[in-house]
C-alpha positions as CSV (number, residue, x, y, z in Angstrom):
1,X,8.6,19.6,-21.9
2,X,7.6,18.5,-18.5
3,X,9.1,15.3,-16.7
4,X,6.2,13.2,-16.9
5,X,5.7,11.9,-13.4
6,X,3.3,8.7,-12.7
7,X,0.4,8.5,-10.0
8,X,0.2,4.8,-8.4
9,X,-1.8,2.8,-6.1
10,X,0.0,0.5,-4.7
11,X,-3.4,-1.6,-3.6
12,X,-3.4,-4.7,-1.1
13,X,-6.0,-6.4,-4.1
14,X,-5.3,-4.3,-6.7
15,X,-3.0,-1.8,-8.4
16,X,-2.7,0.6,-11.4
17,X,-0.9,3.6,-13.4
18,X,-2.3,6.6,-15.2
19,X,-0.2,9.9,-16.4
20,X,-1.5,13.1,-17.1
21,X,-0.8,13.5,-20.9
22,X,-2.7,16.1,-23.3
23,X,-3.8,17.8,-19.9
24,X,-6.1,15.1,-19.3
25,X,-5.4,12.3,-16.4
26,X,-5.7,8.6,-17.6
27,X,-4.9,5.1,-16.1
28,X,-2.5,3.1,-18.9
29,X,-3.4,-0.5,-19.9
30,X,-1.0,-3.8,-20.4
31,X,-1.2,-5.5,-23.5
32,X,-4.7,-7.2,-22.6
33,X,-6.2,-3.6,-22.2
34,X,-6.3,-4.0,-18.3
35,X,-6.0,-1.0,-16.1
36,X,-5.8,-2.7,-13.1
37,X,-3.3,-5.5,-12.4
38,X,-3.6,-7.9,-9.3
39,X,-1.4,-7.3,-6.4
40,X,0.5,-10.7,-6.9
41,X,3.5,-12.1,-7.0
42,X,5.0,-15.2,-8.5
43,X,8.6,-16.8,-8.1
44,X,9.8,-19.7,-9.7
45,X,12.2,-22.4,-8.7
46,X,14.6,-21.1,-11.1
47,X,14.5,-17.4,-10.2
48,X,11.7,-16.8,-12.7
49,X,9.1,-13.6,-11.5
50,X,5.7,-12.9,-12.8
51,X,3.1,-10.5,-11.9
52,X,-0.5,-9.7,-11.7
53,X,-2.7,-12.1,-14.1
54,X,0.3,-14.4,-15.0
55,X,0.9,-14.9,-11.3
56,X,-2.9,-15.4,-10.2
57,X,-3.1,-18.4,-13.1
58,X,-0.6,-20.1,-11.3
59,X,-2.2,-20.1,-8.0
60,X,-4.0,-23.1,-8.9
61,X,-0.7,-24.9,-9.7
62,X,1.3,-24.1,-6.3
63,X,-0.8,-21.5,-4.3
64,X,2.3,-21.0,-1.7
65,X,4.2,-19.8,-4.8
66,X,2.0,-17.0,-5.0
67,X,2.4,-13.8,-2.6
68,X,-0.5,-11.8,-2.5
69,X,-1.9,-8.8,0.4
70,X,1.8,-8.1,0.7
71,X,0.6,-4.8,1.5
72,X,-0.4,-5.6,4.6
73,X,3.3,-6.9,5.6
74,X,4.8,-3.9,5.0
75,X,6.7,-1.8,7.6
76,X,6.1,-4.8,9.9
77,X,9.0,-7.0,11.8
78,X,7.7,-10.2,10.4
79,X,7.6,-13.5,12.5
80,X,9.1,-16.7,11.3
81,X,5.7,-17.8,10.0
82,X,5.6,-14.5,8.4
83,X,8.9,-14.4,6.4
84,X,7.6,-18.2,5.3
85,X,4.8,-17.2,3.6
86,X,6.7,-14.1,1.7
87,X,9.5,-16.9,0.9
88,X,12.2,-15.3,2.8
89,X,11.5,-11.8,1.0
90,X,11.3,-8.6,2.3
91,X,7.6,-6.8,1.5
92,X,10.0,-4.0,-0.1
93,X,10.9,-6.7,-2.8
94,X,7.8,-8.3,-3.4
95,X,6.2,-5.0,-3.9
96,X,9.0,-3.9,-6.2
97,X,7.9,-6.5,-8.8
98,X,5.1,-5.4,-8.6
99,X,5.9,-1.5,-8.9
100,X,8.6,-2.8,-11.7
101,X,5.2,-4.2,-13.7
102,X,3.7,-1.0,-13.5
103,X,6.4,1.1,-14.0
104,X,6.8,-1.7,-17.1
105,X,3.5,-0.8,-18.6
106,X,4.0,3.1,-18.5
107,X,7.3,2.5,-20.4
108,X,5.7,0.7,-22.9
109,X,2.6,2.9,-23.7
110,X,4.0,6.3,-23.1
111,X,7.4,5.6,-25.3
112,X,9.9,7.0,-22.7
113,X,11.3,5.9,-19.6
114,X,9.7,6.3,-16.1
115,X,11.6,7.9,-13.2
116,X,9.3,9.2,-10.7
117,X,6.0,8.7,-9.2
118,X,3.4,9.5,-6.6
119,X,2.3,6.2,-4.4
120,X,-1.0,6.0,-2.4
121,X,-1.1,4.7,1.1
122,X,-3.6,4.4,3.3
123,X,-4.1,7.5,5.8
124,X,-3.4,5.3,8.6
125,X,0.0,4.3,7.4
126,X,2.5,5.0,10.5
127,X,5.9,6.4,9.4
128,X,7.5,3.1,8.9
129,X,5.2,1.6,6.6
130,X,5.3,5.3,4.6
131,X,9.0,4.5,4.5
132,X,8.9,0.9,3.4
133,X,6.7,2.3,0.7
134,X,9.5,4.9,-0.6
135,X,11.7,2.2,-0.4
136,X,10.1,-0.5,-2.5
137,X,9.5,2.8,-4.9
138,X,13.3,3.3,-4.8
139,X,14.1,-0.6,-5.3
140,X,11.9,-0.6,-8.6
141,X,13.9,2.8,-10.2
142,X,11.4,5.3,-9.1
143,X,11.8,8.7,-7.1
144,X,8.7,8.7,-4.8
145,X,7.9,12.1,-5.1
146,X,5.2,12.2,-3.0
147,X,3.3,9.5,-1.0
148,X,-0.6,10.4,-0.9
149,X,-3.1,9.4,1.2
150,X,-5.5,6.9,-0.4
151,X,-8.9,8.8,0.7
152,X,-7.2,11.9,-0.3
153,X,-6.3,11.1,-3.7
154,X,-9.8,9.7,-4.2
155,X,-11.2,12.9,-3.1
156,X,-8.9,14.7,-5.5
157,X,-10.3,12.6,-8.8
158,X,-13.8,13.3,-7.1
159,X,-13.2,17.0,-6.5
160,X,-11.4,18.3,-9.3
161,X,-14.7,18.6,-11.6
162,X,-17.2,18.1,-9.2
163,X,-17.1,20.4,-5.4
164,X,-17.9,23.9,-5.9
165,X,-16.0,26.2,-3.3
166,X,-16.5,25.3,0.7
167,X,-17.9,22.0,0.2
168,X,-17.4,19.2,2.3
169,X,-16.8,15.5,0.6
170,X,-16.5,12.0,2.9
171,X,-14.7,9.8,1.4
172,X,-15.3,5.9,2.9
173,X,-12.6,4.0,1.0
174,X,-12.7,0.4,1.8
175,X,-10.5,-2.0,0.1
176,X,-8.8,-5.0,-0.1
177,X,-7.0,-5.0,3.2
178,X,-7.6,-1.7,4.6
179,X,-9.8,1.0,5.8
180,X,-10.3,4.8,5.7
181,X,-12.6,7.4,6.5
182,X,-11.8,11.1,5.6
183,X,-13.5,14.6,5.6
184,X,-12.4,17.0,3.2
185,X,-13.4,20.0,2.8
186,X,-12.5,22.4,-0.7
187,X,-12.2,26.5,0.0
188,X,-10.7,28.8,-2.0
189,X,-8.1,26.3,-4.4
190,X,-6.7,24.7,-1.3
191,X,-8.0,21.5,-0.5
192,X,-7.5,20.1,3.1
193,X,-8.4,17.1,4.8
194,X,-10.3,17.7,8.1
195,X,-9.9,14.6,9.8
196,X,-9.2,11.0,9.2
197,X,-9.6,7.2,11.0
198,X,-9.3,3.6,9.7
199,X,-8.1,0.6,10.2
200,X,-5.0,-0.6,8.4
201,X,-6.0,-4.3,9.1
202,X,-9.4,-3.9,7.9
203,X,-10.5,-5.0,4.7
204,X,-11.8,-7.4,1.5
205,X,-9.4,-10.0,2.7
206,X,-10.8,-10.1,6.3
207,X,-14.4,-10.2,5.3
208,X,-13.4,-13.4,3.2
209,X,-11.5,-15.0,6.4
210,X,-14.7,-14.2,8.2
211,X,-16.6,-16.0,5.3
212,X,-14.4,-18.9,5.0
213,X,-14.6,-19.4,9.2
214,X,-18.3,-19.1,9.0
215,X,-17.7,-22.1,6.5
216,X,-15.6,-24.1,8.2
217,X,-18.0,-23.8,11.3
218,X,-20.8,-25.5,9.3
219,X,-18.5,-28.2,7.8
220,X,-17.3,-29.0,11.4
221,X,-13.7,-28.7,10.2
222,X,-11.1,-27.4,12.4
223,X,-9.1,-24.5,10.3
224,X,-5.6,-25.1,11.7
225,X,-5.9,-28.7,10.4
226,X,-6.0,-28.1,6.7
227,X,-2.6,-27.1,5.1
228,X,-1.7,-23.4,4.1
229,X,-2.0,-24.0,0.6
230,X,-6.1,-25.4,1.0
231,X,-6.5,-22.7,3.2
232,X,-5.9,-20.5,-0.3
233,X,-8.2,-22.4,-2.0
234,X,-11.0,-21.7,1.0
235,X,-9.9,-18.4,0.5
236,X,-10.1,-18.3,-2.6
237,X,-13.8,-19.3,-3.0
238,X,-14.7,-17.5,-0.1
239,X,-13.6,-14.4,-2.3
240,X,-15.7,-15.2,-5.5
241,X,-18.7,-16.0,-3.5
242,X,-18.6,-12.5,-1.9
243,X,-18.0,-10.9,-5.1
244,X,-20.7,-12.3,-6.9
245,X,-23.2,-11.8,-4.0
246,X,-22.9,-8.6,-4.7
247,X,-25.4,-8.9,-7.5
248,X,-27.0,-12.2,-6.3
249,X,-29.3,-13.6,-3.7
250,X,-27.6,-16.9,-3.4
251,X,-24.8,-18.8,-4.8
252,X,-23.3,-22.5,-4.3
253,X,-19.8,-22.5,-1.8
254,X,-18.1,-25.5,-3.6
255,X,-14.8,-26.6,-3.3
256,X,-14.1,-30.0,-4.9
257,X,-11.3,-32.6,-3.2
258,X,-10.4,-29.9,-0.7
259,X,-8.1,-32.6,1.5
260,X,-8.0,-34.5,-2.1
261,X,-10.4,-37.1,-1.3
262,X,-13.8,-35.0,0.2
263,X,-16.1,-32.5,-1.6
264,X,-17.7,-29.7,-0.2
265,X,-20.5,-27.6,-1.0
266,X,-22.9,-25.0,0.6
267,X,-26.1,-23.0,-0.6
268,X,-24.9,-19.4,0.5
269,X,-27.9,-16.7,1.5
270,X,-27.4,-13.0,1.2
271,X,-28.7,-12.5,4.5
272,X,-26.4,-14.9,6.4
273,X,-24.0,-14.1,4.1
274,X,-24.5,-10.3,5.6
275,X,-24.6,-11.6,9.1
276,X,-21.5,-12.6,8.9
277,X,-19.7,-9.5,7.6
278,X,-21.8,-7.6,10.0
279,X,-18.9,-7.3,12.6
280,X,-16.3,-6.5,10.3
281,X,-18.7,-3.6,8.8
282,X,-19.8,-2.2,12.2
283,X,-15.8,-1.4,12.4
284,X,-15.8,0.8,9.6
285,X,-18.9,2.7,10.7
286,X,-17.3,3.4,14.1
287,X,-14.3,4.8,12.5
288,X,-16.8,7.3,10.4
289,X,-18.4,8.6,13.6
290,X,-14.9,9.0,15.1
291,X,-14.1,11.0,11.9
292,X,-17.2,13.4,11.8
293,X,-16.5,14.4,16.0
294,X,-12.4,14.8,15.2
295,X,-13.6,17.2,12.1
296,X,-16.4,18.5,14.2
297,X,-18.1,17.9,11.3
298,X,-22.0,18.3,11.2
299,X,-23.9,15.5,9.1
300,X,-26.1,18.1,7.3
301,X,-22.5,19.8,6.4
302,X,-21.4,17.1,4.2
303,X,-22.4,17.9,0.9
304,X,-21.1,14.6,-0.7
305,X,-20.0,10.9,0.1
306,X,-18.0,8.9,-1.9
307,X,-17.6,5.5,-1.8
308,X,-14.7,4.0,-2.9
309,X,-12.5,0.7,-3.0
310,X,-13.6,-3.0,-4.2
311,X,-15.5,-3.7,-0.6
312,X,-17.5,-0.6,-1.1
313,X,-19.7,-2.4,-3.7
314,X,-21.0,-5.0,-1.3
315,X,-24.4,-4.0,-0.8
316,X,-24.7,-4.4,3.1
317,X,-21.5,-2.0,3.4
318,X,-23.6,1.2,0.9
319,X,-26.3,0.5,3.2
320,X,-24.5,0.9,6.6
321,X,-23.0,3.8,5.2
322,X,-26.0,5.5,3.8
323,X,-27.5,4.8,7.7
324,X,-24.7,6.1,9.1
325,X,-24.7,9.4,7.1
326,X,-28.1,9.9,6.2
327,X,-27.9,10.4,2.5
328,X,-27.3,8.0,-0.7
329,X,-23.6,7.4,-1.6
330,X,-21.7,9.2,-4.5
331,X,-20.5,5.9,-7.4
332,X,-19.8,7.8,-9.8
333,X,-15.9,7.1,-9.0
334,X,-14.7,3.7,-10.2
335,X,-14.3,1.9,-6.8
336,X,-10.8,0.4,-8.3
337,X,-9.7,3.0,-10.3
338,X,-10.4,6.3,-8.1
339,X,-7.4,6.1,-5.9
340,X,-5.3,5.9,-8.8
341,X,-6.8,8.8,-10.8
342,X,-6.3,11.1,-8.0
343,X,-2.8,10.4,-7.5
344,X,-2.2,11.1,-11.1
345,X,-4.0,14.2,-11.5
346,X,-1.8,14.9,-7.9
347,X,1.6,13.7,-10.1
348,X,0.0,15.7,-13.2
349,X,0.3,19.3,-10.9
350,X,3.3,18.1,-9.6
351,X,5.1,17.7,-13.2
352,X,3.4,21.1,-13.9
353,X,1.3,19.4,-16.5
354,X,-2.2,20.2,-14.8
355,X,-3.5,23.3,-12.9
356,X,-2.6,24.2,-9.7
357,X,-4.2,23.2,-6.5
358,X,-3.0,22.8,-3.3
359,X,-3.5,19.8,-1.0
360,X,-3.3,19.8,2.7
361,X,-2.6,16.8,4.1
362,X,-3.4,15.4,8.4
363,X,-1.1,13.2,10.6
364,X,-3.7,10.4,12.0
365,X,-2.2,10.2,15.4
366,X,-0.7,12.8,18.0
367,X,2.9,12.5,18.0
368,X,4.9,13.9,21.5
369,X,7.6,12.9,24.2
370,X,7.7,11.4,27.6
371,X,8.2,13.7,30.4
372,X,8.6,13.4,33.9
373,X,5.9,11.2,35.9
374,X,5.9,9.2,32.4
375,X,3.8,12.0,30.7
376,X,2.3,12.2,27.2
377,X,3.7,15.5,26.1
378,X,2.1,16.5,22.8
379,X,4.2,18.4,20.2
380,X,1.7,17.5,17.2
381,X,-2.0,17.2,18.1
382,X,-3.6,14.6,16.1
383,X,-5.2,15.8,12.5
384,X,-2.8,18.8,12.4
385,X,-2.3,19.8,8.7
386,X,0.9,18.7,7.1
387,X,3.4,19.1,6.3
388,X,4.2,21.1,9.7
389,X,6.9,21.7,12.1
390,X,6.5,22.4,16.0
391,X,8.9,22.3,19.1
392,X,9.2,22.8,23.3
393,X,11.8,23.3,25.3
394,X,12.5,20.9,28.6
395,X,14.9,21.2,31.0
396,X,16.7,18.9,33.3
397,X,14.4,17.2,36.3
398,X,17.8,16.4,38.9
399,X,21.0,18.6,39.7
400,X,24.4,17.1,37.6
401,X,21.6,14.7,35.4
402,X,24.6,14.1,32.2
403,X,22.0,13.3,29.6
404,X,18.1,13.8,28.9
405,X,16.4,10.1,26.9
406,X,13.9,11.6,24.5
407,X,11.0,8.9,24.2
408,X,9.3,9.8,20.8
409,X,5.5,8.6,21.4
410,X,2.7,8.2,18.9
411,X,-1.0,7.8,20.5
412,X,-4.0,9.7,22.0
413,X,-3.4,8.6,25.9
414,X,-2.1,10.9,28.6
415,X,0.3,8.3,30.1
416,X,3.0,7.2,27.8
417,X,3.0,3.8,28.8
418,X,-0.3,4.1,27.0
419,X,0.5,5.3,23.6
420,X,3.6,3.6,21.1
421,X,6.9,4.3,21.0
422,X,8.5,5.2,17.7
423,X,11.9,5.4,19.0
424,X,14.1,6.9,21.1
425,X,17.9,9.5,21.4
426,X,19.6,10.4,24.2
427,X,21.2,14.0,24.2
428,X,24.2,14.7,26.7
429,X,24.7,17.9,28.3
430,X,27.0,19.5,30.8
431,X,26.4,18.6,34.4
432,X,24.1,21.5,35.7
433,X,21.5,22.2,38.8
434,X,18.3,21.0,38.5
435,X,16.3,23.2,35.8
436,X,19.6,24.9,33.8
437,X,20.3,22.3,31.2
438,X,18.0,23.2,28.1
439,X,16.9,20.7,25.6
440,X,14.8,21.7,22.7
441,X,13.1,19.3,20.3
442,X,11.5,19.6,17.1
443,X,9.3,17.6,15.4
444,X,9.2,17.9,11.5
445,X,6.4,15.6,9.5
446,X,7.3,16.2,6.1
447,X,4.7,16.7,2.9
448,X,4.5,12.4,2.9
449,X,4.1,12.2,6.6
450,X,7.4,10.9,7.5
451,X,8.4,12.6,10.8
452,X,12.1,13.6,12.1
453,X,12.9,14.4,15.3
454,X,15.6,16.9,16.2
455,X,16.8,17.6,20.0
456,X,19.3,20.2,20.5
457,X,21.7,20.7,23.5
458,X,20.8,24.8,23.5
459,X,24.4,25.7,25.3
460,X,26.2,24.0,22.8
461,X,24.0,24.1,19.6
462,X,24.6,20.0,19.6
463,X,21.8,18.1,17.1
464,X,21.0,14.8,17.6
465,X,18.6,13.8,14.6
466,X,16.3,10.7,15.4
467,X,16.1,8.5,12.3
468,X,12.8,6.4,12.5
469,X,13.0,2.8,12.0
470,X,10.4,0.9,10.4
471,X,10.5,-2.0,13.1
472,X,10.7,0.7,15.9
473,X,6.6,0.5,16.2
474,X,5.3,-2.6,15.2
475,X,1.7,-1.4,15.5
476,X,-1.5,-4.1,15.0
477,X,-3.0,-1.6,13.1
478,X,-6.7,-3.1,14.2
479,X,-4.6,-1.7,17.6
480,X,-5.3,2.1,16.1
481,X,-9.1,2.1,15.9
482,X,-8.8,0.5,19.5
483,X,-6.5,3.5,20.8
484,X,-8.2,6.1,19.8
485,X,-11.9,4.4,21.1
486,X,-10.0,3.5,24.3
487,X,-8.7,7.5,24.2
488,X,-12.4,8.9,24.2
489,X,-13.4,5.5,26.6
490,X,-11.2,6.2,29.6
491,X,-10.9,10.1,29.2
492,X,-11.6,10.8,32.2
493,X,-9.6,7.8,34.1
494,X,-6.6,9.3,32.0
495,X,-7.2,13.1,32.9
496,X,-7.3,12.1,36.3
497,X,-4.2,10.3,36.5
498,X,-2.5,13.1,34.6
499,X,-4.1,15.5,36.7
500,X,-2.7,13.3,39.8
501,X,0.8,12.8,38.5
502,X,1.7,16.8,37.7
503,X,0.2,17.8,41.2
504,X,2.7,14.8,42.9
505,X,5.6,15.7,41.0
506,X,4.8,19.4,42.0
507,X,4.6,18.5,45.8
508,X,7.6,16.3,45.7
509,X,9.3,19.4,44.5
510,X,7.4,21.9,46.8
511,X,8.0,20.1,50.2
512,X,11.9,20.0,50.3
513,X,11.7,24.2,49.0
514,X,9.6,25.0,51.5
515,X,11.5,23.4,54.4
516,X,14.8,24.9,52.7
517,X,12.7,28.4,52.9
518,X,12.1,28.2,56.5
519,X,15.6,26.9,57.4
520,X,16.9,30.1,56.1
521,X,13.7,32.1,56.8
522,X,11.5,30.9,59.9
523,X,12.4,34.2,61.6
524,X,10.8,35.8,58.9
525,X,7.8,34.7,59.9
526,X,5.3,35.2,63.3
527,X,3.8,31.9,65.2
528,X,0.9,32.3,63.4
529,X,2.2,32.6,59.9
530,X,4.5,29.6,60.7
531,X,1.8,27.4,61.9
532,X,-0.1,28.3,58.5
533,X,2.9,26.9,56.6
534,X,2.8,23.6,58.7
535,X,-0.7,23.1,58.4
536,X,-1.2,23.3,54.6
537,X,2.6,21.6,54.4
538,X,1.2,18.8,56.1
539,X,-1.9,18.8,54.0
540,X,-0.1,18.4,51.3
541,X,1.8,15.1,52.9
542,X,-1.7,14.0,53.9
543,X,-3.0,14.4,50.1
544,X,-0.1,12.6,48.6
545,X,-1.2,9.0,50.5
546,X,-5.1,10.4,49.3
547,X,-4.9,8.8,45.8
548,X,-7.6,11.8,44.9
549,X,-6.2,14.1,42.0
550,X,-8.1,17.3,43.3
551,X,-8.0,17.3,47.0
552,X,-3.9,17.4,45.9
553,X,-4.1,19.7,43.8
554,X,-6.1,22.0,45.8
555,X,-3.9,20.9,48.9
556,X,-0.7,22.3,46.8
557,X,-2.5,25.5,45.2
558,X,-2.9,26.3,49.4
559,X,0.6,25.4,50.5
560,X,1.8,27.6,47.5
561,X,0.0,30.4,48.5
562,X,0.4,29.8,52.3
563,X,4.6,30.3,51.1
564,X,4.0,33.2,49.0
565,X,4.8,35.4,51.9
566,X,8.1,33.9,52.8
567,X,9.4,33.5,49.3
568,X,8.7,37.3,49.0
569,X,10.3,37.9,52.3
570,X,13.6,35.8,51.7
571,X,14.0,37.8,48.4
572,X,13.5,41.6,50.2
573,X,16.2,40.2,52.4
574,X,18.6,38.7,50.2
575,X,18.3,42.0,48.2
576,X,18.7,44.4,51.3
577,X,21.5,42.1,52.6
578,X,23.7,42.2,49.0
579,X,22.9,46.5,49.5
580,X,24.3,46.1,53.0
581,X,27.5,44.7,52.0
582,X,28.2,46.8,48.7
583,X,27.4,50.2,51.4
584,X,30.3,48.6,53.8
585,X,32.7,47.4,50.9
């Protein structure tokens, strides 16, 4: 019998559990016969914890005493404010209760004990919030298996019964506090994921701040003057009124004795209801156009679009997305219960108890190193399939350098002051001229995403193994969209500073050879030849105070080929010199 392994999704709004069991994936139920819990959190003064409904119910008790959208906290170094509103706990532990509930409920219908699961994140997820997740797994008794990508195991559920062979599925998955966008494409049993973009700080919970600001606008009341806990309430309302929008025209904003003396109340149209989300939806659309260029991805090639996620069911969001793709949405998926299907059925071939099928996973961003001239060198282009392993040698840039810092960047700029820094090692090395010392580094990303970086001292056979820290990139995910937009915005800025920096750092290095070759070699040469080497040597000086990419480049390809001669020259002569001396020895 078969280790039953669990599929999860651990939701900012929502969550559930399903097993595969009798061959056939299904989400388990609490007591109540709910399938999906909320994603909250109680603690009591006396060390008491409950979760999901129970903890909701007492929102309206002591709202601060609930934690809810810890999601969004995790992987994150948290500001004072922060740590405040979590109640001085980590998100690990928060969202260990509520894995602990889940795990809880499996226990309970399935008869046996629960050890290990597969956990949805969002595709945007960078490495340290991929850990956090493993480790809030690990805190609640469960071996994370696998961590999925959200869109992914949405287009799994969506797939398995449905995409004949080559087809192409989208899969918008917008949810409580984040975003996706993913092409997939099925051929031949293996199912791959094209491309991806989101926005990890994108979602339901945004589109009711944007509601309750709106609100607060019309009441004339300043937002940093009511209290954290009647900001919940705004909240709060601001959440049902967008829900049940979604099948009305109008509905009534109340909120009774919101500063415990005043009443407020407001007569809600869809349209300006719409207006207001309009922004936040525009977002989500310019992430799906990023997604069909990465995938190079043709409209009329997508042969299905799934919409999942609780934000998916507003109506201006189907309507953007049908404009943006031409053709009516898939709902046949549950919009709360399709992420949580897939990553079962994903757990259910996993545990062996479902058929086999391969899923190819892509890293988001491009992950490289800093190199000389503060460089973006790319190991792993963005949207590579994972898991995947790829390396580069480097050497050392100045004679006797001890030690070579490896930056490890994440981003899609040319200039690594441009792009995030996951973290950093420094590897030593004997003293050695300039361009002897040889440092290779590899970059591993693992089935889950979760990178490590090796750099090796190739004389000694030396590791050093860079251990990523969550804190170590504290990216504003809403930061991700923006990098890649600004990528594609100032392309050709970036390409020319690149192109500028690796034709100065080659004529910094040509200048001082070439006046080394003709100290040993200027009677090598005739007048003419000579005064060709001076020209283009001081055309290359000239270039360097140009600021203009190309006329230095073009000025070093000349001085390059004005020295060819020499170079060749001082070689012959070394050579017939050593012949010499062995002949007289």
């Amino acid at each position: 019998m078969n280790e039953l392994i669990v599929g999860i999704d651990l939701g900012t709004t929502n969550s559930a559990i399903g097993v595969v069991d009798s061959g056939f994936p299904m989400l388990l139920a609490d007591k109540d016969g709910k399938r999906i819990i909320p994603s909250a959190v109680w603690y009591g003064a006396d060390g008491a914890v409950e979760v999901g409904h129970k903890a909701l119910r007492r929102r309206h008790l002591n709202g601060l005493s609930v934690i809810t959208s810890v999601k969004r906290y995790m992987g994150r170094d948290l500001s004072e404010d922060d740590r405040a509103m979590l109640l001085q706990r980590s998100p690990e532990e928060i969202s260990a209760e509520i894995l602990r509930e889940l795990k809880r409920i499996a226990e309970s219908r399935m008869g046996q004990e629960i050890h290990k699961a597969v956990i949805t994140v969002p595709a945007y997820f960078h490495d340290g919030q991929r850990l956090a997740t493993k480790r809030a797994g690990e805190l609640a008794g469960l071996e994370v298996v696998r961590i999925l990508n959200e869109p992914t195991a949405a287009a799994l559920a969506y797939g398995l019964d449905k995409l004949a062979d080559s087809s192409r599925v989208a899969v918008y998955d917008f949810g409580g506090g984040t975003f996706d966008l993913s092409i997939l494409e099925m051929h031949e049993g293996v199912f791959q994921v094209l491309a991806t973009h989101g926005d990890t700080l994108l979602g339901g919970d945004d589109l009711d701040r944007a509601i309750a600001d709106n609100i607060w606008r019309i009441a004339g009341i300043d937002a940093q003057s009511i209290s954290r806990e009647n900001q919940l309430r705004w909240l709060e309302e601001a959440e049902r009124v967008k829900c049940v929008m979604s099948d009305r025209e109008r509905e009534i904003f109340s909120l009774p004795f919101y500063d415990g003396q005043s009443s407020f109340s407001y007569t809600l149209e869809r349209n300006e209801l719409e207006q207001w989300m309009q922004p936040l939806i525009a977002r989500t659309i310019r992430c799906c156009r990023m997604a069909l260029n990465d995938a190079n991805a043709a409209l009329s090639s997508i042969n299905a679009l799934v919409l999942v996620g609780g934000s998916s069911r507003i109506p201006a969001v189907r309507r953007a997305v049908e404009d943006c793709f031409g053709r009516a949405p898939d709902l046949s998926q549950h919009p709360d219960e399709a992420i949580a299907l897939g990553a079962t059925i994903h757990a259910g071939v996993l545990s062996g108890a479902m058929k086999k099928m391969v899923l190819l996973d892509v890293t988001p961003l491009s992950l490289g190193i800093e190199t000389l001239g503060g460089l973006m060198n790319v190991i792993i282009p963005r949207n590579t399939t994972i898991p995947c392993k790829a390396g580069e040698m480097f050497t050392n840039a100045v004679t006797d350098q001890r030690a070579m810092l490896v930056r490890v960047l994440q981003g899609e700029r040319e200039m690594a002051r441009d792009n995030w820094e996951l973290g950093s090692v420094e590897v030593a090395f004997e003293p050695a001229p300039k361009g002897h010392a040889r440092i290779g580094v590899q970059f591993r990303l693992d089935e889950n995403g979760i990178l490590e970086v090796l750099a090796r001292d190739v004389k000694t056979g030396q590791d050093r193994i860079l251990e990523i820290k969550h804190a170590a990139v504290d990216v504003s995910d809403e930061a991700i969209e923006k990098m890649v937009g600004e990528s594609v915005e100032h392309a050709f800025s970036d390409m020319a500073e690149r192109v500028w920096t690796e034709a100065r750092l080659k004529a910094e290095e040509l200048i001082p050879a070439v006046d080394a070759a003709l100290a040993i070699g200027v009677d090598l040469c005739n007048d003419e030849e000579l005064a060709m080497i001076q020209l283009a040597q001081q055309q290359v000086k000239d270039a360097l105070s140009s600021q203009q990419a190309n006329v230095l480049k073009a000025a070093v390809q000349k001085l390059d080929q004005a020295t060819e001669f020499l170079a060749a020259r001082i070689v012959e002569k070394a050579m017939n010199d050593a012949i010499t001396r062995q002949l007289e020895g």
